[in-house]
Structure formats: structure tokens, C-alpha cells
N, C-alpha and C positions, 0 to 999 in steps of 0.2 A: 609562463606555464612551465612546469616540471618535464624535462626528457622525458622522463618516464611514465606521467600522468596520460592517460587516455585524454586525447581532444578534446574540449568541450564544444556543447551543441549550441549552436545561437541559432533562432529563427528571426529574421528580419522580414518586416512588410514592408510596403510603399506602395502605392502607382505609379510612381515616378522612374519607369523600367531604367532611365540608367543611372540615377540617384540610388534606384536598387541594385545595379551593378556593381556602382563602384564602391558602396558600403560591403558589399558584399566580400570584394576584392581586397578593401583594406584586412576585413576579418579575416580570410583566410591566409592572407598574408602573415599574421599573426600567430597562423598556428590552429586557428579552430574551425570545424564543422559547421560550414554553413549551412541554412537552409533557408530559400527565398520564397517569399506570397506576394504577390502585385494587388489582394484585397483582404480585408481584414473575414470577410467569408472564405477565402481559399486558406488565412492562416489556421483558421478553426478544424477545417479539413485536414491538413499539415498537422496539429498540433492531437487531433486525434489517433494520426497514422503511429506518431512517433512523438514522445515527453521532450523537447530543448530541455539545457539548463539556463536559456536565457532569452527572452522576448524583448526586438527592437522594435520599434512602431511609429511611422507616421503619424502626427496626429490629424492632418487633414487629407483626407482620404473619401472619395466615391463610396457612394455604401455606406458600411460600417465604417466610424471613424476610429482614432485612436484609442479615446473614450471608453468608446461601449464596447471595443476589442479587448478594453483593459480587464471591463466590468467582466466579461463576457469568459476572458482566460481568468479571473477572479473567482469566479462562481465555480468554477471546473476545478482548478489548480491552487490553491490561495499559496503555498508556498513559490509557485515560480517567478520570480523577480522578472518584472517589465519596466524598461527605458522605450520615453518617449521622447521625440524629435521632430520640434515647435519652431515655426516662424518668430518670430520677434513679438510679432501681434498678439500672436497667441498664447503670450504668455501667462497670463491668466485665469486661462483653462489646464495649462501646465499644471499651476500650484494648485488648482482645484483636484487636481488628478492627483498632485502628489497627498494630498489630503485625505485621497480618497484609498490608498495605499499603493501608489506606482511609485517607483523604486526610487525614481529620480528622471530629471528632461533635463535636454540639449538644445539647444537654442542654434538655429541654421543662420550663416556659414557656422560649423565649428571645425576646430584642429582634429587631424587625427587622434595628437597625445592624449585630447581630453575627454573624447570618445572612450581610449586604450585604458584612461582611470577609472571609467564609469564604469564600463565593461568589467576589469576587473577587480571593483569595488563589488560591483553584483554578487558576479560568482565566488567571491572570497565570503559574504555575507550566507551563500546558498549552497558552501562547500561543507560536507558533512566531515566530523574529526577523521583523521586519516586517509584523506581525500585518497584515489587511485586504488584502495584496497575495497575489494567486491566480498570478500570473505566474511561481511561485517553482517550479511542477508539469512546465513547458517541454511541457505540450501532455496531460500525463498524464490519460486518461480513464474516468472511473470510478464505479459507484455502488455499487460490492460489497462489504460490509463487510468482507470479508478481503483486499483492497487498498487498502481505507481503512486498515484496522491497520498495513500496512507503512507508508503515507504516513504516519500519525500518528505511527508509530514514527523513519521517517526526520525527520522535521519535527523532533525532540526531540533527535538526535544532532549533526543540523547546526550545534548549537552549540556544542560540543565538538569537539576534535582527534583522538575515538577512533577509529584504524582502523576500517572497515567490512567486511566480507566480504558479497558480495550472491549469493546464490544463487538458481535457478531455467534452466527450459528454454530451449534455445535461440529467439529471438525474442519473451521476454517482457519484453524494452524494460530489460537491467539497464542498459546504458549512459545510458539515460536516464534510470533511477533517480540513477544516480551523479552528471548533471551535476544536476542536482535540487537533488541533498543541497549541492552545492556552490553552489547560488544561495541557498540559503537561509542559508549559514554566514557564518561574517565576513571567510571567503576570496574572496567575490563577484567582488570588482573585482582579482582576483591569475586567473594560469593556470588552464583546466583542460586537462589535459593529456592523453590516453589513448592508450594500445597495447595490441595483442592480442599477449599472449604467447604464442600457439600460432601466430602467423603470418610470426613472424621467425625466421630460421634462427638456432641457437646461437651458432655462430662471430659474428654481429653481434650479437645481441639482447645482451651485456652492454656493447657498443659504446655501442647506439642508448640503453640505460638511462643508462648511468654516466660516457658519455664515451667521448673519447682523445685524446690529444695526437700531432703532427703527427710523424711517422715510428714509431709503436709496432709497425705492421706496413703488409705491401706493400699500397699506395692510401692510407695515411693521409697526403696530401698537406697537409692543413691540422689547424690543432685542433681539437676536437667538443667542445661542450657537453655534450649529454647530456639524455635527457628529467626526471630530477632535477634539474636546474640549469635549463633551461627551467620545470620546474612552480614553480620557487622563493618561497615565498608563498602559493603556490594548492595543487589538488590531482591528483594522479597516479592517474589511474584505469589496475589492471592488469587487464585484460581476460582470462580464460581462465588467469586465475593458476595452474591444476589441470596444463597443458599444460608449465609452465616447467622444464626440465631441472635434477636435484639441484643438478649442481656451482653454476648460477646463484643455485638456492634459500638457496645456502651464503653468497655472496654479499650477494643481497639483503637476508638476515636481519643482516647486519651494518651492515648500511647504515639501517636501522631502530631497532637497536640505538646506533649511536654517533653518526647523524641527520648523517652526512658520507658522502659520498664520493669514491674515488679512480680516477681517470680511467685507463684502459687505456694502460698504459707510463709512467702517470707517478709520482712518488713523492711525490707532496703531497695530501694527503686538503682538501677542501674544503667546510667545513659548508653543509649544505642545512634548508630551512623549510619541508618538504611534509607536508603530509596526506594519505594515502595508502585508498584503495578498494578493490578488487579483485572480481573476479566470476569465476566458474564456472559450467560446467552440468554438472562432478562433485559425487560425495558425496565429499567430502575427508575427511572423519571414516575415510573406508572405506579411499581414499586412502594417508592416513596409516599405516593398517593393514599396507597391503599393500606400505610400504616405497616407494612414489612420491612422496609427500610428506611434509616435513620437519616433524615435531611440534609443533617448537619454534615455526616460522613460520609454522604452522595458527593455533598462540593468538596470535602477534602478529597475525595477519592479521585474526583471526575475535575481536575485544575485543566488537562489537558484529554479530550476523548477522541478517540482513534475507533473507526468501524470500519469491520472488515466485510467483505460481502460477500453473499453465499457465494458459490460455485457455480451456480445457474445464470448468477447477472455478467460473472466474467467467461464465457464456453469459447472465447479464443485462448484460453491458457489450457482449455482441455489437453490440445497435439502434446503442447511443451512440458504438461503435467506426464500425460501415460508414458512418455519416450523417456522422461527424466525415471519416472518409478521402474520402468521396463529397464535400464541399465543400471540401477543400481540392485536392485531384485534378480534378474539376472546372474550378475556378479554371485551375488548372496547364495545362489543356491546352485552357483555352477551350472548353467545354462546355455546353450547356445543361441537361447532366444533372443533374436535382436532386432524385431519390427512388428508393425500390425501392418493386417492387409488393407490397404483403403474402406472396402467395406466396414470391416471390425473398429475403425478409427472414426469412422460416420457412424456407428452404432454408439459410440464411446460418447460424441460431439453430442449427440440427441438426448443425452440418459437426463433424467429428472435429477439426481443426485442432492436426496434430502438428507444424507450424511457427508454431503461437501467434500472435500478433496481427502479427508480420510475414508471415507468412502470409496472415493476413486483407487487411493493408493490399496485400498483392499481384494477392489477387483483388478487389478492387474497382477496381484501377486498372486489369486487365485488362477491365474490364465500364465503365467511362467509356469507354476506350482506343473499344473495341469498339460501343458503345450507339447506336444512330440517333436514339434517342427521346430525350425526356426522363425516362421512367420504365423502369429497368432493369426486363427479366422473368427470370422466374424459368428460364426457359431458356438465358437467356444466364448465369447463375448457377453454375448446374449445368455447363455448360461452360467455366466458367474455373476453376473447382474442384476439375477434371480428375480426379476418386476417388471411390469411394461414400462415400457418407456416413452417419453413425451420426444412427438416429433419435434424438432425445431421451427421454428414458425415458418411460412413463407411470408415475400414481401407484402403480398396483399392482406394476410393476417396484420402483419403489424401496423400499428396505428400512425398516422402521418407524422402525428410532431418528434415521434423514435425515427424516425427514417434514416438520420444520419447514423445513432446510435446500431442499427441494425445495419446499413450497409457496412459498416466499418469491422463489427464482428464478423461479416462473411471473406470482407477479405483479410482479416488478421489468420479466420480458421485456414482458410485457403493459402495461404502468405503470395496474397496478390494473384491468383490466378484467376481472371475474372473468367474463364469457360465454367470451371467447377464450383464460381461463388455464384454465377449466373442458375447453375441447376441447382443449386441448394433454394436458392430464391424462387427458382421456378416461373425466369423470366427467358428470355429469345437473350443474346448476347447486344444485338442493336439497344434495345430496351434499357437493357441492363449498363449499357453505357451512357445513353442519355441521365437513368438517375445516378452515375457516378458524376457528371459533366455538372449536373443541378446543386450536388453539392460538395463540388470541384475537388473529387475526392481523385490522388493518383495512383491510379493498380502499382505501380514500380515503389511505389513507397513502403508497400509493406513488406517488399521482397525481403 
């Protein structure tokens, strides 16, 4: 590993308490972050608290085995790479696993060294360009492992030229997914380029894409580029790609198709070098259904699709959201405001937030805007939030098979303090320990 690199995370299982010792031991001898589970249900736990960038695993295991631990981090995480570590016997279930997409298996006794290749074989395969540099996010805030998945996810594409389709609700930052994906590619230092294609009238929007040359029609006084010829090298983010009228759809897919375009009036097609984004806050699948959008340019579009989730499904990013807006707003307007009162932060936690974190980042600039103090209250909260708000559920609202998913947001909001995740839940603290023990979740982990 690099001096300089930030540790990497390895979560390792086993029941094998000192088989899980001394794997453990070799890892951190090496330089990385360990983290131990003695059941493939407490790695689950563990892997909700905190994202590894690498999963070790027993395959014969009480409980949950290796197997269904793979399946099981598969379904949640598909980019995080898992090694598993097989009896002799069991090699057969190895290759079925590795089939089934697990990274690669170790067959026991093994050498340290051939561990140390696997190891980092993995994280070499799962290291995104510019490994150690965080810069690559442009501000993105997050501790929720189901925005972690997309980041991991995007971090893995940016290396590649595949089209993206990025879905999700309006104000869940896909524009800023999109320039993301392109600092992180090898388009960095070329164009990024974006338009919303729902906010340019027809009659221009294939102008403003593809060009024209100078008399094609009345006002084309000069030649136009085009935002294809502008992105040239870099990448074209289409914004609201769902809104784009057919005949352009017809268009566009040709231009994807034969990687040229041909400028409005003119007769000379001109090869372009764009990589190409695109985002919505339609279900285009439906879309396509219903004869608004073009099938064929669905699959070009959507090679690779990325969803991002509202603001509602992630309310442990709420603290790190308003604290992140609150100093940078601040800043902006020369402020001495530099906290919410706990109250005003549990009003914040609660909000419905059907404009998603641009939403958020709205009411808090209205509450620095607004704020005398240095410590915003919860009144003035509630006032700039201008709509009731949705309590947060208690434990007994929610439904049993969310249990883990809902303890885990209480202590992510909390960052582990089980007194004040216990009253958020609206349970006794005894109680409220019992259902962390059920689904061997530990308060210290999300400190």
C-alpha cells in the first residue's frame, strides 16, 4: 500500500475465534483496517454500520454460511469484492461461488503471501483511478450505505466510456453525480459539458446539441459549434433526457450510433469523442411503454444505470447534510452561525423533504439568512420549512422485516448513542438493547 494512501478496510468472518484472530493479525500487520464478525449475521450488522473495501469469509460457518453471506453482501453491495476461505473438501462450493460472482477462494492451510496477492488482487480490481484522492466526490455527502453503493458503483464506471443513465428525484444532486463520474475518468482535464433537455424549446434544442452553420435559418447569423463539439473529449451530460421530444430522440440515437454529427443546414457530418450521461426523474422503462420514449435509445442510454434515492430513504445523511450546508453558507454570507440546537436538528431529521437535499440546502440557507444567534433554533426551523412535517416513525410503526434497516438509521442519526436512538424509537434503553443484540448491531461502531 501507498505511505500515503488512507488504510484500507477489510471485514473478515469466521467462528473460528482464533483463526479470526490471527487472520486478523496478519492483516493488520500489513497495514489495513481490520474489522472482525464471528457470524456471517453479525457481518451483515458490521457491514451496515460501516462500507469495507474488502470481504473475507469463512465458507463453513453456523448460521449463515459463506455462501448466502456472499449472496446476501451481493444483493446490498455488488461492487464490493469477497474472498472466501475453503477446506480442501469444499472446493466445489468455492468454484460454484466463484461462478456466482465471489472474487476468488483460498483453500486452508494457505501462506500468508498468497493471502497478501489475493488481498491485493481485490482491492487493486476495486480501487477507483486515483486511488487516496476524496476530491473526486465534488462535495458529495454521505454515510448511508445505499449512496455508498451508487458511489462505489459510479467510482467503477468512470473508467470506462459506458454510457450512464442516472435516475432519481428531483434535487437528489444527479448533476453532481454526473460531474463526479467525470473527474474520476480519464476525461478529467477534457469538457464537462451539461444541458437540461426539458428546458430548451424544440425548434433550438437540436441547434444548441448538434450545431448549425451560418444561414440554415432566420438569425443564424454566424456558425455554432454545438454542445457535442464543445464536449469533444470530455463528457455530455443530458439532463431530463425523459423530457426530449421523439423526432430529436431520432436524432440523437444516430449520433451515438455513428459517434458524428451533422450541424443544422449543413452537409458534412463531423466525428465527435463524447461520453455521454444522461439523467431523469422519469421511469423511462414506463416511458418507453407508453410510446414517449425510443427503446432503442433507452439501451444506448441506460448501458449502465445508477439510482440515487430520495432524501427520505437516507435521514442519516440529514446531521452531515445541514452541518455541511450550515458551513459553507455561513461562510457565504458572513455569519457567525455555526450549529443547530438539538431540537432544530430533530425537526430537520423528521422533515418529509419532497424537494430532497436541494430542499434541505434551501432551508438552511434560509435559517443562516435569517438567524441572530450563533445557534439556530428549532423555531426558526420550522419556519423555514414552511409545511408539516412527517414524524419519523417509531420502532413499532415500522415493519419487522426493516428492523435492521431502521435500527441502523437511528444510530447512524444519533452516531451511536443509544440513550437518544432509544428515545427516538420510543423504547426503555433495556429494550432497546435487546433489539440491537438480535441483530448484533454495535452502538461503538458508528461512533
Amino acid at each position: 500500500m501507498s505511505a500515503t494512501a488512507a488504510p484500507r478496510r477489510i471485514l473478515i468472518v469466521d467462528d473460528d475465534a482464533a483463526l479470526l484472530r490471527l487472520l486478523s493479525l496478519r492483516l493488520q500487520k500489513e497495514g489495513f483496517t481490520v474489522t472482525e464478525a464471528a457470524s456471517g449475521e453479525e457481518a451483515l450488522g458490521k457491514l451496515a454500520a460501516s462500507l469495507p473495501d474488502l470481504v473475507i469469509t469463512d465458507m463453513r460457518m453456523g448460521g449463515m454460511d459463506g455462501l448466502a453471506l456472499f449472496e446476501a453482501v451481493n444483493r446490498r453491495h455488488p461492487a464490493l469484492p469477497v474472498i472466501i476461505l475453503t477446506a480442501h473438501g469444499n472446493i466445489p462450493d468455492a468454484v460454484l461461488a466463484t461462478r456466482k460472482g465471489v472474487f476468488s477462494y483460498l483453500t486452508k492451510p494457505f501462506e500468508a503471501r498468497a493471502l497478501m496477492i489475493e488481498v491485493e488482487r481485490a482491492l487493486e480490481l476495486a480501487a477507483p483511478p486515483g486511488e487516496g484522492e476524496e476530491d473526486w466526490r465534488l462535495g458529495i455527502v454521505t454515510r448511508s450505505p445505499v449512496l455508498e453503493r451508487v458511489l462505489a458503483e459510479a467510482r467503477m464506471v468512470a473508467r470506462s466510456d459506458a454510457a450512464v443513465l442516472i435516475s432519481g428525484e428531483s434535487g437528489t444532486g444527479k448533476e453532481l453525480l454526473a460531474r463526479a463520474i467525470h473527474e474520476a475518468s480519464g476525461r478529467r482535464d477534457a469538457p464537462f459539458v451539461a444541458i437540461n433537455c426539458g428546458a430548451i424549446p424544440e425548434a433550438l434544442l437540436e441547434s444548441e446539441l448538434f450545431g448549425h452553420v451560418k444561414g440554415s435559418f432566420t438569425g443564424a447569423l454566424r456558425d455554432h459549434k454545438g454542445l457535442f463539439q464543445s464536449a469533444d473529449g470530455g463528457t455530455l451530460f443530458l439532463d431530463e433526457i425523459g423530457d426530449m421530444p421523439l423526432a430529436l430522440q431520432v436524432k440523437l440515437l444516430r449520433v451515438l450510433q455513428e459517434r458524428e454529427v451533422r450541424p443544422v443546414g449543413s452537409t458534412q457530418a463531423v466525428k465527435v469523442n463524447v461520453r455521454v450521461i444522461s439523467a431523469t426523474h422519469r421511469e423511462l422503462r414506463a416511458e418507453t411503454t407508453a410510446g414517449r420514449f425510443r427503446e432503442d435509445l433507452y439501451y444506448r442510454l441506460n448501458v449502465v444505470g445508477l439510482v440515487l434515492p430520495p432524501l427520505a430513504a437516507r435521514r442519516e445523511d440529514i446531521p452531515l447534510l445541514a452541518t455541511h450546508f450550515l458551513a459553507l453558507l455561513a461562510a457565504r454570507y458572513g455569519k457567525a452561525t455555526g450549529t443547530f440546537a438539538p431540537e432544530a436538528m430533530q425537526r430537520l431529521v423528521a422533515g418529509a423533504w419532497k424537494g430532497n437535499v436541494r430542499e434541505l440546502q434551501n432551508v438552511v440557507e434560509k435559517c443562516v439568512a435569517l438567524c441572530p444567534t450563533p445557534m439556530i433554533p428549532a423555531a426558526l426551523v420550522e419556519r423555514a420549512m414552511e409545511g408539516p412535517m412527517d414524524d419519523m416513525a417509531s420502532f413499532d410503526e415500522a415493519r419487522r422485516a426493516f428492523e435492521l434497516e431502521y435500527l441502523t438509521q437511528l444510530l447512524r442519526v444519533t452516531s451511536g448513542n443509544v440513550t437518544q436512538a432509544a428515545r427516538l424509537a420510543k423504547r426503555n434503553r433495556s429494550d432497546f438493547y435487546s433489539l440491537l443484540g438480535r441483530h448484533q448491531l454495535d452502538p461503538a461502531s458508528f461512533k
